[in-house]
CHARMM internal coordinates of N, CA and C (Angstrom, degrees):
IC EDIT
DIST 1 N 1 CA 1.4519
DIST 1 CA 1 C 1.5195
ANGL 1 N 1 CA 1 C 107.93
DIST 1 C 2 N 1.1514
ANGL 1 CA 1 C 2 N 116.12
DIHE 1 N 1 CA 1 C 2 N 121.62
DIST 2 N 2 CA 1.8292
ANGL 1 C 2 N 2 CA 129.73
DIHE 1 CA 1 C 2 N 2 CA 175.42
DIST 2 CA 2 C 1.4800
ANGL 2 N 2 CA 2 C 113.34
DIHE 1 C 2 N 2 CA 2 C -96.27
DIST 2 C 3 N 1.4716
ANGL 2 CA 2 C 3 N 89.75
DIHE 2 N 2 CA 2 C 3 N 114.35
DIST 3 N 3 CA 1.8529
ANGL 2 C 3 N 3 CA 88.20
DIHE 2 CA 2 C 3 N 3 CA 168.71
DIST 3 CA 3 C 1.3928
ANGL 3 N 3 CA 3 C 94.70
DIHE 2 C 3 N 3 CA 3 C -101.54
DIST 3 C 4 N 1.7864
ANGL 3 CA 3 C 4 N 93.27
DIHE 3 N 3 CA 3 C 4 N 154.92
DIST 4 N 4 CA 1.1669
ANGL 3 C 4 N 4 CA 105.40
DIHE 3 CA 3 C 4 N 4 CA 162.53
DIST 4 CA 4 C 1.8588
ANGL 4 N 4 CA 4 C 113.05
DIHE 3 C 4 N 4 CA 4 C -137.09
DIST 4 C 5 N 1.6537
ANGL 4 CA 4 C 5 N 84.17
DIHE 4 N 4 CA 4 C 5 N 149.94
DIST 5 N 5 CA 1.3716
ANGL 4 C 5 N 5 CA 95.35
DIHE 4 CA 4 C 5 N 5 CA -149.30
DIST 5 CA 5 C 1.5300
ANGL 5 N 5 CA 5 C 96.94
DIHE 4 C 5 N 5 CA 5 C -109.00
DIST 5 C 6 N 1.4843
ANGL 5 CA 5 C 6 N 119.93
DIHE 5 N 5 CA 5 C 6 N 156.03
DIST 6 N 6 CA 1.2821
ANGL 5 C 6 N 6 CA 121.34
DIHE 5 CA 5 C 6 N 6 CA -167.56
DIST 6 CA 6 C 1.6947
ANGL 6 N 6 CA 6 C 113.33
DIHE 5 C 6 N 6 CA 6 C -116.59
DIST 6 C 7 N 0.9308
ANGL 6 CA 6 C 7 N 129.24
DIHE 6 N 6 CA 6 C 7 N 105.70
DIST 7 N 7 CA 1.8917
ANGL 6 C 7 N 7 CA 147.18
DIHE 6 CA 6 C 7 N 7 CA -148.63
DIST 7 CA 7 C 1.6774
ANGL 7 N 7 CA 7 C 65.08
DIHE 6 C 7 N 7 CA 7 C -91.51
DIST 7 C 8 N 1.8276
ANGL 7 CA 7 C 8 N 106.84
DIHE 7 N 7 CA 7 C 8 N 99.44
DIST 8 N 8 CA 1.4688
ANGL 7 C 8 N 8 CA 128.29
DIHE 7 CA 7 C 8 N 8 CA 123.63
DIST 8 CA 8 C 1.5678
ANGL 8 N 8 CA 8 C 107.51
DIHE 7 C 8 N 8 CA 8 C -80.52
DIST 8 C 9 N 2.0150
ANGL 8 CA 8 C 9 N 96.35
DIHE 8 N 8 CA 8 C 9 N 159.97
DIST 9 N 9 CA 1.4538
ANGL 8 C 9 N 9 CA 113.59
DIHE 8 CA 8 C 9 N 9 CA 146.26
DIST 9 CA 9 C 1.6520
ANGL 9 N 9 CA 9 C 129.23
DIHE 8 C 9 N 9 CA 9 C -78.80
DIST 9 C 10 N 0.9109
ANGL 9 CA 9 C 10 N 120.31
DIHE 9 N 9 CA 9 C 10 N 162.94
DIST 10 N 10 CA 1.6360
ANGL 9 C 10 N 10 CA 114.11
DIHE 9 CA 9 C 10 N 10 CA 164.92
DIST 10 CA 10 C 1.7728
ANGL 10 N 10 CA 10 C 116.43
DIHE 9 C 10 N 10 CA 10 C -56.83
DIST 10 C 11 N 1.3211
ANGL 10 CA 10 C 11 N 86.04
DIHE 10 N 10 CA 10 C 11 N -36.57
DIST 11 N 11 CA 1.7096
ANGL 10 C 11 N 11 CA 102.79
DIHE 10 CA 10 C 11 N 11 CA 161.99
DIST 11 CA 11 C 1.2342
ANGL 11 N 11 CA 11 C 130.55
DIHE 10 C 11 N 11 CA 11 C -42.24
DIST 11 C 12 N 1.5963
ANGL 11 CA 11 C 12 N 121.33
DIHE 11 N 11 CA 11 C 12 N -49.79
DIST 12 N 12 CA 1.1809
ANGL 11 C 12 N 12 CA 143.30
DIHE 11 CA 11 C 12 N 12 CA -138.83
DIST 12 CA 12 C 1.3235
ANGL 12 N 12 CA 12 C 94.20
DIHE 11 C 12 N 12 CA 12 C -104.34
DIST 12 C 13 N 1.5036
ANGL 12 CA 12 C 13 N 111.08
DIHE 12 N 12 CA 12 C 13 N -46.53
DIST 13 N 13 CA 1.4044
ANGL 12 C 13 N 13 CA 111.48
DIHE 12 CA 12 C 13 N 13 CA 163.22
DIST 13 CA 13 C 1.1306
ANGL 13 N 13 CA 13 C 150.83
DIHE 12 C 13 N 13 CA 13 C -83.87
DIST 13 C 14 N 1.2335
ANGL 13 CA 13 C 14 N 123.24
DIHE 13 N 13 CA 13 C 14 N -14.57
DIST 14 N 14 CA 1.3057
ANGL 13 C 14 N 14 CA 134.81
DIHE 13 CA 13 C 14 N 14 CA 140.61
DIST 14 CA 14 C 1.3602
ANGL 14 N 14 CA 14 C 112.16
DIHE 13 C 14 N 14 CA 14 C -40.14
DIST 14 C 15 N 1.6279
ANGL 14 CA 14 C 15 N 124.99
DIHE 14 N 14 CA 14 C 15 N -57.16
DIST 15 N 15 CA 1.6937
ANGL 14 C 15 N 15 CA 129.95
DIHE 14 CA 14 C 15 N 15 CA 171.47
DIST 15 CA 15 C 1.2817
ANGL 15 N 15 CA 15 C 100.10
DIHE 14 C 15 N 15 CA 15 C -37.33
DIST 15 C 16 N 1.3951
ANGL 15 CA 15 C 16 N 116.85
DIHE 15 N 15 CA 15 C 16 N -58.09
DIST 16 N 16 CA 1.7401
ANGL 15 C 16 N 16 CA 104.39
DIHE 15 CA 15 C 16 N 16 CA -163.03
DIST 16 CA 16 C 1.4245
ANGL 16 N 16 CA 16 C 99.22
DIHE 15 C 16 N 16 CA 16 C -39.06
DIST 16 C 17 N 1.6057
ANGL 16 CA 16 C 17 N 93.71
DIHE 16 N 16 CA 16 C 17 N -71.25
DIST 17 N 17 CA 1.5001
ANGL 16 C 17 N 17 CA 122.10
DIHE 16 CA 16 C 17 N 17 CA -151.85
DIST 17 CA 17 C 1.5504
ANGL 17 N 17 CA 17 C 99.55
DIHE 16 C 17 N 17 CA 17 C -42.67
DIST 17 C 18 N 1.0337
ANGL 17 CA 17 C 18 N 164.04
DIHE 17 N 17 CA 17 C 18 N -31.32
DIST 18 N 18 CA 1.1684
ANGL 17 C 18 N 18 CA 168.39
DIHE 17 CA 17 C 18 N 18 CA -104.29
DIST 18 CA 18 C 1.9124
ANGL 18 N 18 CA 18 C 96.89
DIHE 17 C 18 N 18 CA 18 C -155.72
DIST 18 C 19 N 0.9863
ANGL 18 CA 18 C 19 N 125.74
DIHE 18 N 18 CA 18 C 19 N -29.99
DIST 19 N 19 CA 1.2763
ANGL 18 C 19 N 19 CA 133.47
DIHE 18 CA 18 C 19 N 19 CA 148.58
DIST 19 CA 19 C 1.6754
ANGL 19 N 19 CA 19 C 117.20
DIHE 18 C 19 N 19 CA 19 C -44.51
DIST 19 C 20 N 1.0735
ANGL 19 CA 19 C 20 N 118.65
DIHE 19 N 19 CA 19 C 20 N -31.89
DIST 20 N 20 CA 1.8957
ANGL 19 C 20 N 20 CA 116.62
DIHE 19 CA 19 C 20 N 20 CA 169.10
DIST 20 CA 20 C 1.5118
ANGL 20 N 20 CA 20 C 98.19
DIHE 19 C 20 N 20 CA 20 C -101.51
DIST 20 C 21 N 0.8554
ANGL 20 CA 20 C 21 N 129.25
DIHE 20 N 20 CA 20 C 21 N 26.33
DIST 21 N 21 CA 1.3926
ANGL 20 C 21 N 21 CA 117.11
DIHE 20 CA 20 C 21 N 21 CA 158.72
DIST 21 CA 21 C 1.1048
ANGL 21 N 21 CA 21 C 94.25
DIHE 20 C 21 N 21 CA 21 C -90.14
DIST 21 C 22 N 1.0596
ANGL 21 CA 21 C 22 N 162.47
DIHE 21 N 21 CA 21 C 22 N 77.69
DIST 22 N 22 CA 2.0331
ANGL 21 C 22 N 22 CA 154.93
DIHE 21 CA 21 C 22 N 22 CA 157.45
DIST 22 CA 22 C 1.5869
ANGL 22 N 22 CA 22 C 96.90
DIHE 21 C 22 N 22 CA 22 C 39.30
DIST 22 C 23 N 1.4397
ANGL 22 CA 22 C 23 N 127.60
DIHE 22 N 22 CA 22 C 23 N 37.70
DIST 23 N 23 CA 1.4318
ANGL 22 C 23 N 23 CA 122.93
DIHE 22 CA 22 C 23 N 23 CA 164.93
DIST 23 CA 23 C 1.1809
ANGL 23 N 23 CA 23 C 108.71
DIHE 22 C 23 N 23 CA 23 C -121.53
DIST 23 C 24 N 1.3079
ANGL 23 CA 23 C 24 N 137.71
DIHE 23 N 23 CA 23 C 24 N -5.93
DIST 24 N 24 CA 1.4266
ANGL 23 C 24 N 24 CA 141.01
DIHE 23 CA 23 C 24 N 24 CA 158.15
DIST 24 CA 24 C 1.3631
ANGL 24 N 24 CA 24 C 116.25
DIHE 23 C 24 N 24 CA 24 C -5.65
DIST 24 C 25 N 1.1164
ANGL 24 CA 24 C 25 N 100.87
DIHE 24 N 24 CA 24 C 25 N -55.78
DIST 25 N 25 CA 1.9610
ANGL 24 C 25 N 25 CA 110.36
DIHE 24 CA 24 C 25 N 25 CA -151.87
DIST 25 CA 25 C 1.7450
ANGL 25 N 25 CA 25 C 91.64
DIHE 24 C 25 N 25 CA 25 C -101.37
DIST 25 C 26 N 1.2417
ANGL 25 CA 25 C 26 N 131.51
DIHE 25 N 25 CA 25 C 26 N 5.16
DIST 26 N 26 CA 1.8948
ANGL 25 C 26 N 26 CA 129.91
DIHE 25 CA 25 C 26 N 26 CA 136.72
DIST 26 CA 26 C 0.5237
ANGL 26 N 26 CA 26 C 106.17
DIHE 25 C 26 N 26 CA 26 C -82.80
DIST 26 C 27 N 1.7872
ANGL 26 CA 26 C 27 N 155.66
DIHE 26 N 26 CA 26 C 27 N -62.89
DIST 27 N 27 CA 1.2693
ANGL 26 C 27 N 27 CA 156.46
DIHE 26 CA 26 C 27 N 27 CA -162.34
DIST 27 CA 27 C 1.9175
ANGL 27 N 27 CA 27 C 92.44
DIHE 26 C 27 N 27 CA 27 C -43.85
DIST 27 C 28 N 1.4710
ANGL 27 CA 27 C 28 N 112.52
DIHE 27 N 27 CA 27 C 28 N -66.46
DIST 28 N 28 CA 1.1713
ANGL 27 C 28 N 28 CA 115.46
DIHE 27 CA 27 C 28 N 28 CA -175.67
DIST 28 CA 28 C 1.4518
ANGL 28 N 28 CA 28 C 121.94
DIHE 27 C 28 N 28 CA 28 C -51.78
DIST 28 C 29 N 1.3336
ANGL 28 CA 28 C 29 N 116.18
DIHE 28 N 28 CA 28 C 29 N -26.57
DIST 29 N 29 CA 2.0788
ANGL 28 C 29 N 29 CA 125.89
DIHE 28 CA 28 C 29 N 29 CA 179.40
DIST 29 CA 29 C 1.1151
ANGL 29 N 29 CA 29 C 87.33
DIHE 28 C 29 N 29 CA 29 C -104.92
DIST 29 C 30 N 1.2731
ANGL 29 CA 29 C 30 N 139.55
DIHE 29 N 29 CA 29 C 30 N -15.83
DIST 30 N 30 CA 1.7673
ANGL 29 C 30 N 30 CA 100.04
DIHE 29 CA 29 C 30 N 30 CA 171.15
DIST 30 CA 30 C 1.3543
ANGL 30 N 30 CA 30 C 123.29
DIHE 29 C 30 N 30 CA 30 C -58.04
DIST 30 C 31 N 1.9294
ANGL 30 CA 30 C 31 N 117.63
DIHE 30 N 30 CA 30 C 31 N 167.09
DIST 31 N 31 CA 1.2873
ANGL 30 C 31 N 31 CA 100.97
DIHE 30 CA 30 C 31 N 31 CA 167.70
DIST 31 CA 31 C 1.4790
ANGL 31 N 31 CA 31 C 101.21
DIHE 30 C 31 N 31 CA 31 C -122.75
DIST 31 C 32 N 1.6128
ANGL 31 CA 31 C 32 N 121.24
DIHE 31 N 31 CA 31 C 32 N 25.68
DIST 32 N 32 CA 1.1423
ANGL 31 C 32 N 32 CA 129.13
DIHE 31 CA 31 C 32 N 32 CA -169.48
DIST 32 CA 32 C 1.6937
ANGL 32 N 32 CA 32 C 97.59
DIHE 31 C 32 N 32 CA 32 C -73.57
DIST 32 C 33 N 1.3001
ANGL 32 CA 32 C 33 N 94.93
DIHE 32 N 32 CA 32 C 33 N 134.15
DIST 33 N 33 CA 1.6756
ANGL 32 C 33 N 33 CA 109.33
DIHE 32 CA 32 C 33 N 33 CA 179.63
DIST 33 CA 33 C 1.7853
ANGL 33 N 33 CA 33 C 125.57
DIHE 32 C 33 N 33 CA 33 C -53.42
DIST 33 C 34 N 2.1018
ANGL 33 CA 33 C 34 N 106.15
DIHE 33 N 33 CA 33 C 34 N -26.36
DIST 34 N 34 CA 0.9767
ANGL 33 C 34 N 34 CA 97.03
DIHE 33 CA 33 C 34 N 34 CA 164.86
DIST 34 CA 34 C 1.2420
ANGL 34 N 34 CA 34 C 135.89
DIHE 33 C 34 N 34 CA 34 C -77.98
DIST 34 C 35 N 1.4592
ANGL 34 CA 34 C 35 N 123.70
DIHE 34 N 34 CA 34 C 35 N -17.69
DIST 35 N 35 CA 1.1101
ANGL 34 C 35 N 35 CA 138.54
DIHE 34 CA 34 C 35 N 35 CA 161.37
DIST 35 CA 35 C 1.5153
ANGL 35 N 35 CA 35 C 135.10
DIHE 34 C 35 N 35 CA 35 C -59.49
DIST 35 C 36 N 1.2247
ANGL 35 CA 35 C 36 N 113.63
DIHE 35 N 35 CA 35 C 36 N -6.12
DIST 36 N 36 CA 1.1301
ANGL 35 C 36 N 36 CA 142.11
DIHE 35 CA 35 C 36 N 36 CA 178.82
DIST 36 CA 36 C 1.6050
ANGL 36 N 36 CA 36 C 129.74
DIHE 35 C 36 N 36 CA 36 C -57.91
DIST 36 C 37 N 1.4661
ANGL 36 CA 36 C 37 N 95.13
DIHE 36 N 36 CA 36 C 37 N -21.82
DIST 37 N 37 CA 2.0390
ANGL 36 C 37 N 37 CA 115.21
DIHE 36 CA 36 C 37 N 37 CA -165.98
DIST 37 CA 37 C 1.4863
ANGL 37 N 37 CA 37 C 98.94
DIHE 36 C 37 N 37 CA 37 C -64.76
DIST 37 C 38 N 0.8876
ANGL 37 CA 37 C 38 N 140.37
DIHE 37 N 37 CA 37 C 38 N 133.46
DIST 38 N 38 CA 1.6535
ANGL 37 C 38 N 38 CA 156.82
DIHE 37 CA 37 C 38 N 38 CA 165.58
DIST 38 CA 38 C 1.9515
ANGL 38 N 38 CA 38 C 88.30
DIHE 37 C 38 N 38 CA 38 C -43.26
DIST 38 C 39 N 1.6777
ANGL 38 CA 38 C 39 N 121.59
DIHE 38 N 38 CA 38 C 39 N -52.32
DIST 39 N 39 CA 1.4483
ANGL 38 C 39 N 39 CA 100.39
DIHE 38 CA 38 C 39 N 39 CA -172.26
DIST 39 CA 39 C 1.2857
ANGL 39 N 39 CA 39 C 114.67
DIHE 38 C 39 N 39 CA 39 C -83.49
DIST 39 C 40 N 1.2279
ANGL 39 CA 39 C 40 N 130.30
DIHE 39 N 39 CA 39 C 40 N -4.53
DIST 40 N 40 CA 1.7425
ANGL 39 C 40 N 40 CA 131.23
DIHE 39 CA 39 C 40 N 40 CA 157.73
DIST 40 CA 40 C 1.2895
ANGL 40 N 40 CA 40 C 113.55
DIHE 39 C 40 N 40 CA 40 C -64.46
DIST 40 C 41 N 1.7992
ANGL 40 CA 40 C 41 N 117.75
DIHE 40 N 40 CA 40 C 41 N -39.36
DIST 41 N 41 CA 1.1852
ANGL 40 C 41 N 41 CA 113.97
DIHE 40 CA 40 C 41 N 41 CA -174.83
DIST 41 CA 41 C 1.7879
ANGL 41 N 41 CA 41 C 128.65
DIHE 40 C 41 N 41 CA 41 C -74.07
DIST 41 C 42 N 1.9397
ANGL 41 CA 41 C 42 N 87.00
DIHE 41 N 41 CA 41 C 42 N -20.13
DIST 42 N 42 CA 1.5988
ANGL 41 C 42 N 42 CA 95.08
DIHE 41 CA 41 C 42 N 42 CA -176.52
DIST 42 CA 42 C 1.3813
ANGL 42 N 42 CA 42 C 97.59
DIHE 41 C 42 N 42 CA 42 C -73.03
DIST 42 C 43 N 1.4981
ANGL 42 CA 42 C 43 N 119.45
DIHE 42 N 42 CA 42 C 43 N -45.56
DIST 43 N 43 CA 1.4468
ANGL 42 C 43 N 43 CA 112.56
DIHE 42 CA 42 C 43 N 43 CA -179.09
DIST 43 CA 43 C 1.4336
ANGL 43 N 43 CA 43 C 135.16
DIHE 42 C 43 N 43 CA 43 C -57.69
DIST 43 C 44 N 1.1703
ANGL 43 CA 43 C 44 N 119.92
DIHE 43 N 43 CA 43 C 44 N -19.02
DIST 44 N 44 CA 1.0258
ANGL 43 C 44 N 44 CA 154.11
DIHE 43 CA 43 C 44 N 44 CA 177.53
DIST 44 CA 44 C 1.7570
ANGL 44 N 44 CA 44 C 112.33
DIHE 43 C 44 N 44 CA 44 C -72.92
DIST 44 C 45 N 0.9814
ANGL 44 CA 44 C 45 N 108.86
DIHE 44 N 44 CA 44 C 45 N -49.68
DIST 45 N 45 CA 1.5408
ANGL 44 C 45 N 45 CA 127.21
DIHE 44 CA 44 C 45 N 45 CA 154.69
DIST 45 CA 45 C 1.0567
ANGL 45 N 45 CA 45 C 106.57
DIHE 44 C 45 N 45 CA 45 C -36.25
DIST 45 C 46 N 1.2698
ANGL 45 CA 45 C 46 N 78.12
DIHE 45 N 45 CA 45 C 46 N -113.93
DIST 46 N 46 CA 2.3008
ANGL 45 C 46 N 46 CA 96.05
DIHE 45 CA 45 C 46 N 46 CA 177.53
DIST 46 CA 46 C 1.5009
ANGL 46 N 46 CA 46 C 105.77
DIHE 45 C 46 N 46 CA 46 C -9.28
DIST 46 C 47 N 1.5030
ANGL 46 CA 46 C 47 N 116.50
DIHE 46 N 46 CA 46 C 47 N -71.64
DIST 47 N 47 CA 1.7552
ANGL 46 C 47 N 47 CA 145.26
DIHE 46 CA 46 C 47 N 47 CA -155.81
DIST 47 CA 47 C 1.9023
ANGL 47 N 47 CA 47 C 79.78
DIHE 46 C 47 N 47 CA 47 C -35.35
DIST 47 C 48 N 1.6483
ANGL 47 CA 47 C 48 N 104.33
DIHE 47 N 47 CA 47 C 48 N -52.06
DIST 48 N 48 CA 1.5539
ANGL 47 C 48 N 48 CA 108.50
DIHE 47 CA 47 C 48 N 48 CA -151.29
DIST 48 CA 48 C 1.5072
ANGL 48 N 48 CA 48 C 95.47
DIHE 47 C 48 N 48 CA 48 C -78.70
DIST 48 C 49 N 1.6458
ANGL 48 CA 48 C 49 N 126.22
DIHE 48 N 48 CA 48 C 49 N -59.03
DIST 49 N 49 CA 1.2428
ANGL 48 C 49 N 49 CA 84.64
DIHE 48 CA 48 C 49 N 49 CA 166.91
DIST 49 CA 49 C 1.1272
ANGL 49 N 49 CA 49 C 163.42
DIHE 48 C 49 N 49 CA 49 C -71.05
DIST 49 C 50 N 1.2306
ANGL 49 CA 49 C 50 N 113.99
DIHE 49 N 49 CA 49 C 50 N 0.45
DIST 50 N 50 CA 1.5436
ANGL 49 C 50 N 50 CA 112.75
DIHE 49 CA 49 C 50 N 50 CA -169.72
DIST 50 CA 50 C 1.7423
ANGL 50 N 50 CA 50 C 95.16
DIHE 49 C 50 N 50 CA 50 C -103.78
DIST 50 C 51 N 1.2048
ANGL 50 CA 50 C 51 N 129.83
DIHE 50 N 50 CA 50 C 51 N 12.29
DIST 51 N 51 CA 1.0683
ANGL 50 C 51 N 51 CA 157.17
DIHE 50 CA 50 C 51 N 51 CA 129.61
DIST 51 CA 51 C 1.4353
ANGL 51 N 51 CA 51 C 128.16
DIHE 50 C 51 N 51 CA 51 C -17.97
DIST 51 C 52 N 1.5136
ANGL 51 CA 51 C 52 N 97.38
DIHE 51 N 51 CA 51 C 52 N -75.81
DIST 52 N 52 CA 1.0902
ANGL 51 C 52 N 52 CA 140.46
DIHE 51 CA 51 C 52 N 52 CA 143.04
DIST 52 CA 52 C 1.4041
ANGL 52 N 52 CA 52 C 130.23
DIHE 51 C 52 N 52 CA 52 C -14.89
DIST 52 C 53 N 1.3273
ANGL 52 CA 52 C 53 N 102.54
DIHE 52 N 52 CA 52 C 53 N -97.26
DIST 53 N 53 CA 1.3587
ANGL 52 C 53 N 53 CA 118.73
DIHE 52 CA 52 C 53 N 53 CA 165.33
DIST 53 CA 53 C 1.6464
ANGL 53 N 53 CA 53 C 129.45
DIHE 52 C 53 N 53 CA 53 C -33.87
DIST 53 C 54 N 1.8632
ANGL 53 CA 53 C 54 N 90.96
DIHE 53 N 53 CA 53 C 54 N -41.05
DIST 54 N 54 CA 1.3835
ANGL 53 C 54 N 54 CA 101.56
DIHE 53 CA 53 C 54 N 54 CA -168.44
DIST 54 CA 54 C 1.5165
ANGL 54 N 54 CA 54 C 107.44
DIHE 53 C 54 N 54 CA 54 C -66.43
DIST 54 C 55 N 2.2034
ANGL 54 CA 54 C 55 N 107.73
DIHE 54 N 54 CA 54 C 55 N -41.37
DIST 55 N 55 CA 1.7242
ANGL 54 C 55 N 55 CA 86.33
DIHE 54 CA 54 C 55 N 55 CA 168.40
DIST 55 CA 55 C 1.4708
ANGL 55 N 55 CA 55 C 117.36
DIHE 54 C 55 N 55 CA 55 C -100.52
DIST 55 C 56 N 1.1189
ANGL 55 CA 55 C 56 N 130.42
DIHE 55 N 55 CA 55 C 56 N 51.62
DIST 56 N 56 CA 1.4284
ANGL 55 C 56 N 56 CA 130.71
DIHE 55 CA 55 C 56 N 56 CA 152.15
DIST 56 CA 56 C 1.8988
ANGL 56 N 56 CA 56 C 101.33
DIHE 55 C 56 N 56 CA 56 C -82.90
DIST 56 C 57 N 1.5735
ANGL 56 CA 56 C 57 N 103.25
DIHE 56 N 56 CA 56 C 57 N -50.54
DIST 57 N 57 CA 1.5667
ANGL 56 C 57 N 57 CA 123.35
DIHE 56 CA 56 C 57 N 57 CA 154.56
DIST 57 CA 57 C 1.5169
ANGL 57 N 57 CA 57 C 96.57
DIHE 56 C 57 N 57 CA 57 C -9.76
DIST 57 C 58 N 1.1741
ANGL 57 CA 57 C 58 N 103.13
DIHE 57 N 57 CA 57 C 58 N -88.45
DIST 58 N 58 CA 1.8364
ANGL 57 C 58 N 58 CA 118.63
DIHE 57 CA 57 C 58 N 58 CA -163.71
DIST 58 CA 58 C 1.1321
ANGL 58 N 58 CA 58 C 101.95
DIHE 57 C 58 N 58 CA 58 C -64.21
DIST 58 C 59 N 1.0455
ANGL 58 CA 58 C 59 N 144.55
DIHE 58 N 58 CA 58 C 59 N -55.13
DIST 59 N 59 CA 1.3736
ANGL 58 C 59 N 59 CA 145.91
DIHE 58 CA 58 C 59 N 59 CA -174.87
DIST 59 CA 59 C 1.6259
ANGL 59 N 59 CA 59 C 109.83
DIHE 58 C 59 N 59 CA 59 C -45.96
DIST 59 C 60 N 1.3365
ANGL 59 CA 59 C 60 N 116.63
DIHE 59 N 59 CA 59 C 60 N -54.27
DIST 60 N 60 CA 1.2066
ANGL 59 C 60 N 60 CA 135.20
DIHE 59 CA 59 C 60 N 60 CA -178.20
DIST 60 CA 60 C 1.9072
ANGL 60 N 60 CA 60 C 100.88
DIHE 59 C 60 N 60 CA 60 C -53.23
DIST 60 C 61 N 1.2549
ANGL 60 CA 60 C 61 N 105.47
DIHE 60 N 60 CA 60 C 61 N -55.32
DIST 61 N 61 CA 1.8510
ANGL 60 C 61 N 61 CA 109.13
DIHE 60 CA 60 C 61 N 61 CA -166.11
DIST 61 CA 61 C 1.4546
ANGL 61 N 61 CA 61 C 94.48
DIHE 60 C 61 N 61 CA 61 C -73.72
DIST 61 C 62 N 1.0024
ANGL 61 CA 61 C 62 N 116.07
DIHE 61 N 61 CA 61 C 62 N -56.53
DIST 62 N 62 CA 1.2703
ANGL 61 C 62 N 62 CA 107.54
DIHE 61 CA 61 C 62 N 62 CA 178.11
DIST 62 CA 62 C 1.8716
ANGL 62 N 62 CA 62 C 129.35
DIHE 61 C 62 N 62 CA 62 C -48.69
DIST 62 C 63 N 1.0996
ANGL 62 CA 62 C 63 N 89.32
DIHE 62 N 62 CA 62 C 63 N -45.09
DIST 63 N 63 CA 1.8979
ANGL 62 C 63 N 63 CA 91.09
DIHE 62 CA 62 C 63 N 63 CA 166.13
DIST 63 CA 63 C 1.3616
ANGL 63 N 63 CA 63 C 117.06
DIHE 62 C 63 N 63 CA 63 C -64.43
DIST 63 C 64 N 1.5969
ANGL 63 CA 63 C 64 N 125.37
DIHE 63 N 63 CA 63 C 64 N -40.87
DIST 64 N 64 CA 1.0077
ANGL 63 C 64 N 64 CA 154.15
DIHE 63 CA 63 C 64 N 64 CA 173.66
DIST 64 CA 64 C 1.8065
ANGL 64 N 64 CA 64 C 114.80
DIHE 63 C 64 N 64 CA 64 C -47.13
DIST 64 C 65 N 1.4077
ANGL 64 CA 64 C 65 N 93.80
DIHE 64 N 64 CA 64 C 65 N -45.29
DIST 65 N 65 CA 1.6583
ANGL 64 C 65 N 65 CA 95.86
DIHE 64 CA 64 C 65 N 65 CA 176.38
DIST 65 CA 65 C 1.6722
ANGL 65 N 65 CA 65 C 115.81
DIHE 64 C 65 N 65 CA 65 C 81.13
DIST 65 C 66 N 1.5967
ANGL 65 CA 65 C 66 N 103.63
DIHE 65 N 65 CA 65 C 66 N 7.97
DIST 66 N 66 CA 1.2268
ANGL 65 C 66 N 66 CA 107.05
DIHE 65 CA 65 C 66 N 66 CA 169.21
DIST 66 CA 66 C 1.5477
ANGL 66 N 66 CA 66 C 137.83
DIHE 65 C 66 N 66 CA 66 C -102.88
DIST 66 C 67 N 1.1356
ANGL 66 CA 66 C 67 N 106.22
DIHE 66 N 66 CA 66 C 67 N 44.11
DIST 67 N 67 CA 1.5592
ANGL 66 C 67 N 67 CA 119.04
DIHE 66 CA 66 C 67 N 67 CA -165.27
DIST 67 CA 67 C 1.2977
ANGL 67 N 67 CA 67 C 115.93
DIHE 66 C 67 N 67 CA 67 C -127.10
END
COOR INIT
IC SEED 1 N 1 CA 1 C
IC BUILD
């Protein structure tokens, strides 16, 4: 079985990582060139949806009256 492994920068990853901070969905409208890497953008994704979800989450308890 072959893995294959993907040669990030320290750069590149830090971008992700900084993508779950609730900045996901800029990372994604920027048109800044560093932001640009296909693995910032996957993270960036995800980051936004589950993002997402989390305040539909709140939104939901909160209307709900169960919190």
């Amino acid at each position: 079985m072959s893995e294959t492994s993907i040669e990030t920068s320290q750069y590149e990853r830090q971008n992700a990582i900084i993508s779950y901070c609730f900045l996901g969905i800029f990372i994604l409208l920027s048109r800044q060139e560093r932001f640009q890497s296909h693995f910032i953008n996957s993270h960036a994704r995800v980051a936004s949806i589950i993002q997402f979800l989390f305040l539909c989450l709140i939104a939901l308890t909160v209307r709900s009256g169960n919190f």
